[in-house]
Phi, psi and omega in degrees: 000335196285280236280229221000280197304335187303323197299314178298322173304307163298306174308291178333325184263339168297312178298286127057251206305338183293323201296308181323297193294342193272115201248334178221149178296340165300338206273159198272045156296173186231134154228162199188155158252176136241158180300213188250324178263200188314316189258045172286136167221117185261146187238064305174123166285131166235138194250132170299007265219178191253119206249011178132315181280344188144147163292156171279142167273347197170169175214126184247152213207135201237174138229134182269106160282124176267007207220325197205105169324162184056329185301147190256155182219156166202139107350089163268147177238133185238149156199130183072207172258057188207101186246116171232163179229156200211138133249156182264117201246016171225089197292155206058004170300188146250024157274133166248196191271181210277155166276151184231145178208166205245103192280052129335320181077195177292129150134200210248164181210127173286161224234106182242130181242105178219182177202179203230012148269149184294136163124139185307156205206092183282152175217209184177099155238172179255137199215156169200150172223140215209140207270159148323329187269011169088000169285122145295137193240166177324109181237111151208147199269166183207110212253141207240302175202174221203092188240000000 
């Protein structure tokens, strides 16, 4: 029952902490924990498509840690045989990792959020799917798995 309510609290300073970091009206977050141990991982399809504005060209992708200093958190995005990762590597900042991004064209790309220390951890992340000429174009998520 304690790790429940803690998990919530957390996640509650994440969103919070989300609301601070979203700087433009376009941009795509997520907020999530992972759990306590080390190899928590949440997992997310994020799909891509042409929403009117243009086909996509990629999809770019930030993880904010928002809870806790020293933990390392990361982001991988896979699609096809084309994977990339971006970690954030000072948790509790107002920085988030360097952005990464994955040249996929249209269609879903998996979406992974992990860390590699023990203990709960809120994060935020940011996703855009993005046109050549560099316009966000049609972005939506799906949560897979919630660890």
């Amino acid at each position: 029952m304690k790790s429940a309510f803690l998990k919530t609290m957390l996640l509650t300073a994440s969103m919070l902490a989300t609301i601070g970091h979203t700087g433009s009206a376009s941009a795509h977050t997520q907020a999530g924990s992972l759990g306590r141990q080390a190899e928590a991982t949440d997992l997310y399809v994020v799909s891509c498509s042409d929403d009117g504005i243009g086909p996509p060209a990629r999809l770019e992708t930030q993880i904010f840690n928002v809870s806790r200093k020293n933990v390392l958190i990361s982001v991988q995005t896979i699609k096809g045989n084309q994977a990339t990762n971006s970690t954030d590597r000072r948790g509790g900042d107002v920085r988030p990792s360097p952005a990464a991004s994955n040249s996929g064209g249209a269609g879903a790309y998996y979406v992974a959020v992990n860390k590699a220390q023990k203990g709960l951890t809120a994060y935020s992340l940011r996703f855009h799917c993005i046109t050549s000429t560099n316009v966000e174009t049609g972005t939506d998520i799906l949560m897979l798995q919630n660890q």
